[in-house]
C-alpha positions as CSV (number, residue, x, y, z in Angstrom):
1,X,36.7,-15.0,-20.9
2,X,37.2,-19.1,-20.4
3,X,34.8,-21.5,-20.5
4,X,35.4,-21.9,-16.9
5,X,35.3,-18.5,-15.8
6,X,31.7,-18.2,-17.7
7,X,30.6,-21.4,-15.9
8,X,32.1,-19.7,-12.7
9,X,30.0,-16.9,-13.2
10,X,26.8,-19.3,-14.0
11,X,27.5,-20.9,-10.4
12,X,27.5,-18.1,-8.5
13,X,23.9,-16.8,-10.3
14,X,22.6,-20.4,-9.7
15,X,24.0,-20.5,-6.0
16,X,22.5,-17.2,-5.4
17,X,19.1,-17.7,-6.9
18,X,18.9,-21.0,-4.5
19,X,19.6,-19.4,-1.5
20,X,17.2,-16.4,-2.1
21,X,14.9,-19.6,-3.1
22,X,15.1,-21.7,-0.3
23,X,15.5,-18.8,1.9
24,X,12.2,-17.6,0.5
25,X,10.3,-20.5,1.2
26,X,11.3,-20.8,4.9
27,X,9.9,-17.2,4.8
28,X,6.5,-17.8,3.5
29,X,6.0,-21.0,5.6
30,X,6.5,-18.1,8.8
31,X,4.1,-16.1,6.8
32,X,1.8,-19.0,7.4
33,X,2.5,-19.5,10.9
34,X,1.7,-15.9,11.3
35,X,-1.7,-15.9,9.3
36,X,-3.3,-18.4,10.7
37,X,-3.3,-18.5,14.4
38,X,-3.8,-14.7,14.3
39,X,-7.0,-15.6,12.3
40,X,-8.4,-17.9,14.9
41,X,-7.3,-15.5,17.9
42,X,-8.9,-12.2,16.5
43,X,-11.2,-12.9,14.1
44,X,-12.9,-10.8,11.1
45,X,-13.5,-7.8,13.7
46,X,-9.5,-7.9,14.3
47,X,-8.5,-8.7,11.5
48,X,-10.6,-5.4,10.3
49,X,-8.3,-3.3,12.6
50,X,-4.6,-5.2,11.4
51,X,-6.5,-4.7,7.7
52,X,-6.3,-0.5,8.0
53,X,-2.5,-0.7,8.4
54,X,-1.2,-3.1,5.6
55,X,-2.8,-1.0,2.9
56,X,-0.7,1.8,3.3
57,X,2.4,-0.1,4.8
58,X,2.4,-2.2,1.5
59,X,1.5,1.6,-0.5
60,X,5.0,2.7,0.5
61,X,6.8,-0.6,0.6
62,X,6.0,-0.7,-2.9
63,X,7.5,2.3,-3.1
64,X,10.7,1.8,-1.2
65,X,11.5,-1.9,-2.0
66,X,10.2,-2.5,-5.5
67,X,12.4,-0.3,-7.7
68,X,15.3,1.1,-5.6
69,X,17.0,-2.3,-4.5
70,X,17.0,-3.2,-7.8
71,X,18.4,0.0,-9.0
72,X,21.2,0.1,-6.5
73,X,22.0,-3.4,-7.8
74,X,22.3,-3.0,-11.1
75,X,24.8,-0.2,-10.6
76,X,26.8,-1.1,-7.9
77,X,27.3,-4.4,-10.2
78,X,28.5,-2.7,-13.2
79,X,31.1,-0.6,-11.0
80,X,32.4,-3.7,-9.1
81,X,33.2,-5.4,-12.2
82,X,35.4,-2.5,-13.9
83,X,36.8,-2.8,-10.1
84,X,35.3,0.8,-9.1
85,X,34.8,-0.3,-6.1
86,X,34.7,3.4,-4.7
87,X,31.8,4.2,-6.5
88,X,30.2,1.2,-6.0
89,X,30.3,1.9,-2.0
90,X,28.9,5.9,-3.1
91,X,25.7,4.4,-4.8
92,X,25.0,2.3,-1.5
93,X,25.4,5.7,0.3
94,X,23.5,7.9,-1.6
95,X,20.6,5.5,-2.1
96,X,20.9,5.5,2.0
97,X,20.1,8.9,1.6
98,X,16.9,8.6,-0.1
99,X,15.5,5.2,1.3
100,X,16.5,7.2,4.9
101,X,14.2,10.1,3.3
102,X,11.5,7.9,2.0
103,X,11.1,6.5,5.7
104,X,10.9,9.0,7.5
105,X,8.2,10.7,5.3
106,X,6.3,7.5,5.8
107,X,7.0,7.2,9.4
108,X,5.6,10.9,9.9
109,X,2.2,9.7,7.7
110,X,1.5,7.0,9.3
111,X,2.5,7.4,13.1
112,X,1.2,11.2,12.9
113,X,-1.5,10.7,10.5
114,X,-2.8,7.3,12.2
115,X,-6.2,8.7,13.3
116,X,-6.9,10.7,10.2
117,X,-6.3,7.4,7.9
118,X,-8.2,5.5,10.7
119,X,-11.7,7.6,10.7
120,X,-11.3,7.9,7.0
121,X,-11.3,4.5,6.4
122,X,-14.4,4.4,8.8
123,X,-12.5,1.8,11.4
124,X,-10.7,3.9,14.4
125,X,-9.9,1.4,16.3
126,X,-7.2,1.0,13.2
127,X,-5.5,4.1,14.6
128,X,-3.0,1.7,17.4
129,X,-2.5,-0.8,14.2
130,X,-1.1,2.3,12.1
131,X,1.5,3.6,14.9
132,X,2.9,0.1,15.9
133,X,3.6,-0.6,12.2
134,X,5.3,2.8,11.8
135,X,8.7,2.2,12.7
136,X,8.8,-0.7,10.0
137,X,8.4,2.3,7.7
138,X,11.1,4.2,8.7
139,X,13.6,0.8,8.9
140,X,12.3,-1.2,5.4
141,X,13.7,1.2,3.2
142,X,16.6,1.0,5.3
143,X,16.9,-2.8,4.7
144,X,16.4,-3.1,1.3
145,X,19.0,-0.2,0.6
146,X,21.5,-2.9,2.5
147,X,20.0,-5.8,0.1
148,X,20.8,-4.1,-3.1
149,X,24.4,-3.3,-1.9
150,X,24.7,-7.3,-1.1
151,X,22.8,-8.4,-4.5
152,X,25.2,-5.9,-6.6
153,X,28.1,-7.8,-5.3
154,X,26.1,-11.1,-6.0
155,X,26.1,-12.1,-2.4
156,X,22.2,-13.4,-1.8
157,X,22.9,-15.0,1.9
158,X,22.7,-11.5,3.9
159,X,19.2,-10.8,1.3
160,X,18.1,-14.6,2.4
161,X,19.5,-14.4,6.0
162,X,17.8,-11.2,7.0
163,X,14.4,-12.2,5.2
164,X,14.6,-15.2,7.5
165,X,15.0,-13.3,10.8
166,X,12.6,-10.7,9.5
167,X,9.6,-13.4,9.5
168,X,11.0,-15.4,12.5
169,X,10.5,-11.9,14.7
170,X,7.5,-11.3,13.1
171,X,5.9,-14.4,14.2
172,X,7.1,-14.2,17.3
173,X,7.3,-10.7,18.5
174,X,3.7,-10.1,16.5
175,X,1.5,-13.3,17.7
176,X,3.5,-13.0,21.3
177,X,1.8,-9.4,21.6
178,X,-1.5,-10.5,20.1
179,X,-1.6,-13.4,22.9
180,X,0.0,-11.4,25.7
181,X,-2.9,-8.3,24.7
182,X,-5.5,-11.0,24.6
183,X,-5.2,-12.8,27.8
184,X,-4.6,-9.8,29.9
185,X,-7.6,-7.4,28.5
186,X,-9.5,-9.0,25.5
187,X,-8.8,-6.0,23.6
188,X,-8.8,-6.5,19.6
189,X,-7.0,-3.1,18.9
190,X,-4.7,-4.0,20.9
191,X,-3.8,-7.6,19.8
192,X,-4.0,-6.4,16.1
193,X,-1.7,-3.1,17.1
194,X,0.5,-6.0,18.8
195,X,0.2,-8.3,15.7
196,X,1.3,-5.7,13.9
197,X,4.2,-4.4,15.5
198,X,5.7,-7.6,14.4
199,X,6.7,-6.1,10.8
200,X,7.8,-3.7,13.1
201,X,10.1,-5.9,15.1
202,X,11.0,-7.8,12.1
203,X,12.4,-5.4,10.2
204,X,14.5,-4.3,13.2
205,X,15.9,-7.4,13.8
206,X,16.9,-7.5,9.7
207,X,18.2,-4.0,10.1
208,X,20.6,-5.2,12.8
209,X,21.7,-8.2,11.1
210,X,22.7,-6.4,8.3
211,X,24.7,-3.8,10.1
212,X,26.8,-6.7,11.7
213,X,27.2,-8.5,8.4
214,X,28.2,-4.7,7.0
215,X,30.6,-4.1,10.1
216,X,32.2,-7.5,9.4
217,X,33.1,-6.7,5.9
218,X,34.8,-3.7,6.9
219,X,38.1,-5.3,6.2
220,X,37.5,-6.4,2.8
221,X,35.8,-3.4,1.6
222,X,39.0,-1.4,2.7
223,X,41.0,-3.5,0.6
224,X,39.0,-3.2,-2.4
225,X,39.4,0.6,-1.6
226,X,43.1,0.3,-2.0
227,X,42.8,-1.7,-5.3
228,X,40.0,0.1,-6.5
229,X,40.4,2.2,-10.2
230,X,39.7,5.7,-9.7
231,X,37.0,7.6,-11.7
232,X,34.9,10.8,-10.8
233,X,31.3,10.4,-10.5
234,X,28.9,13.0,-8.7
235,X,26.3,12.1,-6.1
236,X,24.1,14.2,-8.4
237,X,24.5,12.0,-11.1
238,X,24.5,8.4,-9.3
239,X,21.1,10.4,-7.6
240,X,19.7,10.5,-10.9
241,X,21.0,7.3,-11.9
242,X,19.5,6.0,-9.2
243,X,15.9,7.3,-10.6
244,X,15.8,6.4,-13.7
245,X,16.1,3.0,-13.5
246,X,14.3,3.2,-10.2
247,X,11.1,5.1,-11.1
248,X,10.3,2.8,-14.2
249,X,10.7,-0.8,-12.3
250,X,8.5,0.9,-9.2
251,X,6.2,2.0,-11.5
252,X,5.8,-1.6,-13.4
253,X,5.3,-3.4,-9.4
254,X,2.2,-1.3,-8.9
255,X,0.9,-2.2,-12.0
256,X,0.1,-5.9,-10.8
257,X,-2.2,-4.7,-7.9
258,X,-3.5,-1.5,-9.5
259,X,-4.7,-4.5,-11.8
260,X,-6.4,-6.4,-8.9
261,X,-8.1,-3.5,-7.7
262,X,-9.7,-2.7,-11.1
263,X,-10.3,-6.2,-11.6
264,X,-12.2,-6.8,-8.6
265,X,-14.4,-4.0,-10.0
266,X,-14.7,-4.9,-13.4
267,X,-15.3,-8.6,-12.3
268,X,-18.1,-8.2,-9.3
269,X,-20.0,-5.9,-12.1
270,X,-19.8,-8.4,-15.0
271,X,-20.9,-11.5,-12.7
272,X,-24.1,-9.2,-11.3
273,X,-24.9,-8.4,-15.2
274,X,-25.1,-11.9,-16.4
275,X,-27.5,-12.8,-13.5
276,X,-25.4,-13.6,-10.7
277,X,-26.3,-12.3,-6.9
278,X,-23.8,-9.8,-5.2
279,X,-23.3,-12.3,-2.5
280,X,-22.7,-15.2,-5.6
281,X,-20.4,-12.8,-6.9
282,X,-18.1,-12.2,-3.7
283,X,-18.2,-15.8,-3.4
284,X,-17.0,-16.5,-7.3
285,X,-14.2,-13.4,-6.9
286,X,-13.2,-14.9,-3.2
287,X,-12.0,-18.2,-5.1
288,X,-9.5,-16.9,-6.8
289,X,-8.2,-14.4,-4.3
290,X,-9.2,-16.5,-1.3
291,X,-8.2,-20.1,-2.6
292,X,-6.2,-20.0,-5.9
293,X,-3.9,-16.7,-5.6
294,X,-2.0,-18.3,-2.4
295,X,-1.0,-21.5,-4.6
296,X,0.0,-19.4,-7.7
297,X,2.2,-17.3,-5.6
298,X,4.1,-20.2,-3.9
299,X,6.3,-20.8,-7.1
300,X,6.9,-17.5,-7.9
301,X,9.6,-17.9,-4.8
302,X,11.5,-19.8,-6.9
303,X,11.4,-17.4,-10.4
304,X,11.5,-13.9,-8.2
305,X,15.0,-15.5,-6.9
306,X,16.4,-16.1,-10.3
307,X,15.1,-12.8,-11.4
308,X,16.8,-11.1,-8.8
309,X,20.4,-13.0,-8.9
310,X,19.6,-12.1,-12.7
311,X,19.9,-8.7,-12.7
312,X,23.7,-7.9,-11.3
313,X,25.0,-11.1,-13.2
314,X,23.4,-9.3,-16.5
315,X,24.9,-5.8,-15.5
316,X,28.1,-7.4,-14.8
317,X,28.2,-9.1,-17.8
318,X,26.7,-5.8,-20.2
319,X,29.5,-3.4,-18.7
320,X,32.6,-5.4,-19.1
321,X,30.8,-5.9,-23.1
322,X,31.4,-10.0,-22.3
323,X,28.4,-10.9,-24.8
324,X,29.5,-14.9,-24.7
325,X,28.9,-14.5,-20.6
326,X,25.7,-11.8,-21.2
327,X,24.1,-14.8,-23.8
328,X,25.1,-17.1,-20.7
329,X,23.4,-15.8,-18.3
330,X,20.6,-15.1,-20.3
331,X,20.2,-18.7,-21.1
332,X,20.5,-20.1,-17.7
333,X,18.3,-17.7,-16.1
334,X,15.3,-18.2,-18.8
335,X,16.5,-22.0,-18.1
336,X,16.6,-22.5,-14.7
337,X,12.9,-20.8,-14.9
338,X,11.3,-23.4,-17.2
339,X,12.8,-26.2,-15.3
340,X,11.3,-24.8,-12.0
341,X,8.3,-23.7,-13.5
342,X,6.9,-26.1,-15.9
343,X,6.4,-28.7,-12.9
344,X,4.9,-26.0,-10.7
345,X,2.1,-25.9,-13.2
346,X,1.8,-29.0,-14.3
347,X,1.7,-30.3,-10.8
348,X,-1.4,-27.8,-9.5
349,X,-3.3,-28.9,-12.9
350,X,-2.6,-32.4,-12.1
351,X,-3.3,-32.7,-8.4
352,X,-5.7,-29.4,-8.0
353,X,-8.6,-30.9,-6.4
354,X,-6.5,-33.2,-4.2
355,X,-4.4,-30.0,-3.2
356,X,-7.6,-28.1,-2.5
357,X,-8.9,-30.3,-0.6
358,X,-5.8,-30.9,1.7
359,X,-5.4,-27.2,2.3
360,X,-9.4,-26.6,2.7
361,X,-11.2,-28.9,4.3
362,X,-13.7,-27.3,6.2
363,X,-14.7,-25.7,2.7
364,X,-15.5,-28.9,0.2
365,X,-18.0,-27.0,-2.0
366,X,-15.9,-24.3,-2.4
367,X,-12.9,-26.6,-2.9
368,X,-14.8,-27.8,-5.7
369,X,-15.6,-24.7,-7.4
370,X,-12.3,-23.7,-7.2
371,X,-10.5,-26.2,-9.4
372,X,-11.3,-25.4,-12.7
373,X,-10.6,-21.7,-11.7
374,X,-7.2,-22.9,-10.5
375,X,-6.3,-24.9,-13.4
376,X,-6.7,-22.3,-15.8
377,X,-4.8,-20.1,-13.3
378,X,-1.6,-22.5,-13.4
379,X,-1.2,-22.4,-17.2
380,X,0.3,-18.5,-16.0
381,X,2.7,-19.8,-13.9
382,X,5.4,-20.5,-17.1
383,X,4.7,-16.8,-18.4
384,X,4.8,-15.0,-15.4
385,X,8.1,-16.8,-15.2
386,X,9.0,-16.0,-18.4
387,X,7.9,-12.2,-18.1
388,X,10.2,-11.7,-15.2
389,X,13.3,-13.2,-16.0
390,X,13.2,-11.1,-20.0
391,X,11.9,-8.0,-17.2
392,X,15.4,-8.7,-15.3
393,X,17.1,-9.2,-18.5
394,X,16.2,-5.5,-19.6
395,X,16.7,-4.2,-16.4
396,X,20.0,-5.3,-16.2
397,X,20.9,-4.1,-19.8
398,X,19.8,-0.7,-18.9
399,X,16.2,-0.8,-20.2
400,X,14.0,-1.0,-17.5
401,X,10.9,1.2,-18.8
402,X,10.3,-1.3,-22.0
403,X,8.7,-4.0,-19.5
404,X,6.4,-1.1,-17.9
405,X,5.4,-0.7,-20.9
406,X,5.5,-4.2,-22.2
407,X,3.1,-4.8,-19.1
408,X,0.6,-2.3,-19.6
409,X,-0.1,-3.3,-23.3
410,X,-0.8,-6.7,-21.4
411,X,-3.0,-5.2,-19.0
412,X,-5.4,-3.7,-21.2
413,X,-5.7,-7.0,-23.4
414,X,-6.3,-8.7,-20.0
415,X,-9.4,-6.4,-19.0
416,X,-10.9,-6.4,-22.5
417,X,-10.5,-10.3,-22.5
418,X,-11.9,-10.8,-18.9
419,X,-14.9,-8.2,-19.5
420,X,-15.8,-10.7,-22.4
421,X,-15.1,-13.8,-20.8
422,X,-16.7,-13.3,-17.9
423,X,-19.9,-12.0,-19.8
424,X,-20.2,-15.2,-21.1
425,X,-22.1,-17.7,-17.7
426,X,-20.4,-20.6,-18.8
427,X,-16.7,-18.8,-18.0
428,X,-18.2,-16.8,-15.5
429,X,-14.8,-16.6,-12.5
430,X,-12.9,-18.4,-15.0
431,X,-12.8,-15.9,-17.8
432,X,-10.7,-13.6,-15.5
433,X,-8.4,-16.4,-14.6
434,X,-8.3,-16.6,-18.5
435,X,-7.6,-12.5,-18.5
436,X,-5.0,-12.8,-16.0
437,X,-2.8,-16.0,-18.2
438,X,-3.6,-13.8,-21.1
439,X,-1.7,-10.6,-19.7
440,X,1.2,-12.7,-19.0
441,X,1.2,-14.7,-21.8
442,X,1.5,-11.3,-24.1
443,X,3.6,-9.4,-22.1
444,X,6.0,-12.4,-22.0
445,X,5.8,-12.5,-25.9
446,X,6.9,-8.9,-25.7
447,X,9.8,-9.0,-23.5
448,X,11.4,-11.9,-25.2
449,X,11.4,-9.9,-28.4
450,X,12.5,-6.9,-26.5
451,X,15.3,-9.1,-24.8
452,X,16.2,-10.7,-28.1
453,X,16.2,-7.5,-30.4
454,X,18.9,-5.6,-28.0
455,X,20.7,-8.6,-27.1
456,X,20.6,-10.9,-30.0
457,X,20.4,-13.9,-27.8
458,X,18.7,-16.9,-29.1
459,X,17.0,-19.1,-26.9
460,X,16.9,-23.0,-28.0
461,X,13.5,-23.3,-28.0
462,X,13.7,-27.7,-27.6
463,X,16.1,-27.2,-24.6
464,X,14.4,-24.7,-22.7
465,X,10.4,-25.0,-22.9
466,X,10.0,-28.9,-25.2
467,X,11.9,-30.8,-22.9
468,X,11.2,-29.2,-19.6
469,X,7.6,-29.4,-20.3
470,X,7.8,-33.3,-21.6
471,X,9.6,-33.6,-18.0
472,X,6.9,-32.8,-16.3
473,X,3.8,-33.6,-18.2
474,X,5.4,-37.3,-17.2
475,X,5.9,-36.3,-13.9
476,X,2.1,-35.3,-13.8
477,X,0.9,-38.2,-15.0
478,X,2.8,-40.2,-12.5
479,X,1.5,-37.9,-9.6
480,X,-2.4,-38.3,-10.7
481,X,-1.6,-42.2,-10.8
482,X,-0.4,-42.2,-7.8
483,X,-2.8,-40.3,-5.8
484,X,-5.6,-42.2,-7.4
485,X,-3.6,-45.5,-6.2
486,X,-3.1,-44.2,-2.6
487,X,-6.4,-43.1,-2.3
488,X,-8.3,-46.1,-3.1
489,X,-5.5,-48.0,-1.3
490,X,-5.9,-45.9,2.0
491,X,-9.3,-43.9,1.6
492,X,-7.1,-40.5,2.6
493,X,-6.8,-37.5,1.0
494,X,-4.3,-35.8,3.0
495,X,-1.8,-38.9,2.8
496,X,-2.6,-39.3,-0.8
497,X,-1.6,-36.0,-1.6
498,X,1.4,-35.7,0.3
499,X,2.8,-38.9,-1.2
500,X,1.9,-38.2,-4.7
501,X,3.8,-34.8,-4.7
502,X,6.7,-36.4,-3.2
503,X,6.2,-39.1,-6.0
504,X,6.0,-36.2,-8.3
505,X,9.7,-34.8,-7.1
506,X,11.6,-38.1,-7.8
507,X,9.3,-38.3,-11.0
508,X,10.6,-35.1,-12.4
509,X,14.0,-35.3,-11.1
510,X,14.8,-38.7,-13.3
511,X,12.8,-37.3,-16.3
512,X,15.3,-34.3,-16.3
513,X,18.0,-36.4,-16.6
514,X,16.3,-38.6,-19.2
515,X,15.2,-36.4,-21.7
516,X,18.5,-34.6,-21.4
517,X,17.4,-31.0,-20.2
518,X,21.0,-30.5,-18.5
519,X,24.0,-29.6,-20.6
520,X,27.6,-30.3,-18.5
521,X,28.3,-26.9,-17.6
522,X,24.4,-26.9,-16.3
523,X,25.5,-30.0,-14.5
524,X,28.3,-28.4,-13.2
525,X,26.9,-25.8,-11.4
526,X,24.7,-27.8,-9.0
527,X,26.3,-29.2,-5.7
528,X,28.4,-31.9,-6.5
529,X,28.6,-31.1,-10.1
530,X,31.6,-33.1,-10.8
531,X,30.3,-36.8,-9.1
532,X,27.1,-35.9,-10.9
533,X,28.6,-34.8,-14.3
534,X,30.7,-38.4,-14.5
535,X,27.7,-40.3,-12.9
536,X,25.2,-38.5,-16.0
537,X,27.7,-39.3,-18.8
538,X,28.4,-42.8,-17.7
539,X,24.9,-43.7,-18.3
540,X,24.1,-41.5,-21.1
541,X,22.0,-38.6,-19.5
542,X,23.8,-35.4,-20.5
543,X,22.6,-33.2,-22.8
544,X,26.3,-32.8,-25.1
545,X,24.9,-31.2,-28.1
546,X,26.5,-27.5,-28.8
């Protein structure tokens, strides 16, 4: 394959994992929207009721979206680039089959079950919460069986299109209820069984967007049909095809929060047998759920992207045994990580108080006690994004059970380090933050020499991680100088903080180019790649160097 076809390829990964980026973020800012106001309309007591259905909603959405989209992906990839286009259209049917299966099941649980989960979990009034969130059960699956088709083909806009219109109805359709329940009884079940039907309605209005954008490509897909090379393959075997990459990745997503169940656990005990009170220890625990967690997961929008254009560029790549454009996309997805994520961490440990602060300001003392907790937390941020693009890697390559276990190993050095740490009263909170970098930290170790054993890539270490992370450790110090000049210059922390992270963008943007992060073909996959290419080698700014 040319060097242009390979940087052809490189584009499309880059475009996708910026759309399912941006598109991402527009989506959590909804999420926001959503959080909020219903906090303020319902309170803790409604919130109690909207609290009994997202347990088991999440439960099967693990199961339904973690491991099959991914799945269906990965083959439908590998068949569209031998041109079996065929087959690639029978994988999206039979995984129909069993995400139609897997909705119904969970439809029947929790529509039919709703006040046996209810009185169990010792809140009935949950019972109205559990039905209206139902039919997003039954539809989800649905969805994300439509997503993998579209990912396979490395097509992210209906993915980031219908994640958009997903939130958009939520907010609306779910906080329009809540109001309308509000003002016309003042009944809380009802507002949080109307806030909750907004998943409901969300996923509905996905579901139908993705029908159309299926119904349009009617044409097309026919076409590919008539071109399409013919080879047998059995819904039996795509079925199990299907599960064994499936089962493993699903497996590996509820390993994160059976973590944060055991570590609330483990944690709340530790802090009470070094002399803390229960009620110190909530409030020590409730600063990294309650105020870190929120900011660590805001750049993982930007890494889960790349991961996920990842996976069908890899497959492609794997089946058609093009190693030059496999070792390709490796690089520029590992890449494209660092560059996104070295400034994400840099910039919370730089401007963590300030951040805090802006986000919490009813809350200064806990604000305060937060920091520290959120510093350490931020060093994570570069090996979660490590762990998952070597995770996508394998999973693309056909290996998806080594990061389960990979993970696991992780996991237990995580809980052995934060039951020491937090033993000691001088960590205290911050010795499971510590636990939690730890378990990334190892399990990225792990996948990268998983990744480099079965693919023999190597990674340039000073391209990918030095210069990346001497780009932003000079875009951090600019932002702290600049906040501490803006707030002595204007007394405010909001404005500070809010111009020294838009500093901190132009700051990192010009250090990229300085210490030479981008080599031409990088270059040439951003918008404008050509005017930018010329512009970069003009005044010296491209990385050239083989």
């Amino acid at each position: 394959m040319s060097k242009i076809q390979h940087s052809e390829h490189g584009a499309k990964f880059v475009k996708g994992a910026a759309i399912l980026s941006i598109t991402g973020i527009i989506a959590k800012v909804f999420g926001a929207f959503f959080r909020i106001p219903l906090n303020n309309w319902i309170g803790a007591a409604g919130m109690s009721y909207y609290g009994v259905a997202y347990p088991i909603y999440s439960f099967f959405l693990i199961i339904a979206t973690a491991g099959l989209p991914v799945a269906i992906s990965k083959m439908v990839s590998e068949r569209v680039a031998i041109g079996d286009y065929i087959n690639a259209h029978r994988v999206y049917k039979v995984s129909l089959h069993i995400m139609f299966a897997i909705g119904v099941f969970g439809f029947i649980v929790c529509y039919f079950g709703a006040d046996i989960i209810a009185a169990h979990s010792k809140n009935p009034g949950g019972a109205a919460s559990l039905r209206a969130i139902a039919p997003a059960l039954l539809t989800a699956p649905i969805v994300a069986s439509f997503r993998g088709y579209s990912q396979g083909q490395q097509q992210m806009m209906p993915t980031g299109a219908s994640e958009v219109i997903e939130q958009l109805m939520r907010v609306f359709a779910g906080l329009g209820l809540a109001y309308m329940f509000l003002s016309s009884s003042r009944d809380l079940t009802k507002a949080a069984a109307g806030a909750t039907f907004g998943a409901s309605a969300g996923s509905i209005a996905a579901l139908i967007l993705l029908l159309v954008v299926y119904i349009v490509g009617g044409k097309e897909r026919k076409l590919h049909f008539q071109k399409s090379i013919h080879k047998d393959e059995s819904t039996k075997s795509i079925f199990s095809q299907l599960l064994k990459i499936a089962v493993p990745i699903t497996i590996g997503s509820a390993i994160l929060p059976f973590m944060m169940i055991v570590d609330l656990w483990l944690v709340m005990r530790r802090l009470q047998a070094t002399g803390w009170t229960h009620h110190q220890s909530k409030q020590l625990y409730g600063l990294i759920s309650g105020f870190c967690d929120p900011l660590i997961g805001f750049p993982q929008v930007f890494t889960i992207a790349v991961a996920v254009s990842l996976v069908p560029a890899i497959s492609s790549a794997f089946v058609r045994e093009d190693m030059v454009g496999l070792h390709k996309n490796i690089q520029t997805g590992i890449k494209t990580s660092m560059i996104i994520s070295f400034p994400c961490m840099i910039g919370l440990i730089a401007l963590a108080r300030p951040i805090l602060f802006l986000l919490y300001p009813g809350q200064p003392e806990d604000s305060a006690l937060a920091v520290p907790t959120l510093q350490v937390l931020s060093l994570g941020i570069v090996c979660l994004s490590i762990l998952r693009t070597f995770s996508s890697v394998l999973q693309g390559i056909g290996k998806p059970a080594i990061p389960v276990v990979n993970l696991s190993i992780g996991v237990i050095c995580k809980f052995i380090i934060t039951y020491i740490l937090v033993g000691i009263p001088a960590f205290n909170i911050n010795g499971a933050a510590a636990g939690n970098v730890a378990a990334y930290g190892i399990t990225a170790i792990l996948n990268y020499r998983a990744m480099h054993k079965l693919t023999g890539t190597n990674i340039n270490i000073v391209g990918t991680f030095v210069k990346p992370a001497v780009a932003a450790l000079v875009m951090g110090a600019g932002a702290h100088g600049s906040y501490v000049l803006i707030y002595k210059l204007l007394g405010s922390n909001s404005l500070a903080t809010l111009a020294a992270m838009i500093i901190a963008v132009f700051i990192y943007v010009a250090a990229v180019f300085v210490t030479k992060c981008l080599g031409p073909e990088e270059i040439l996959m951003m918008p404008k790649g050509e005017k930018l290419l010329r512009l970069t080698n003009k005044f010296h700014l491209t990385n050239n160097s083989k």
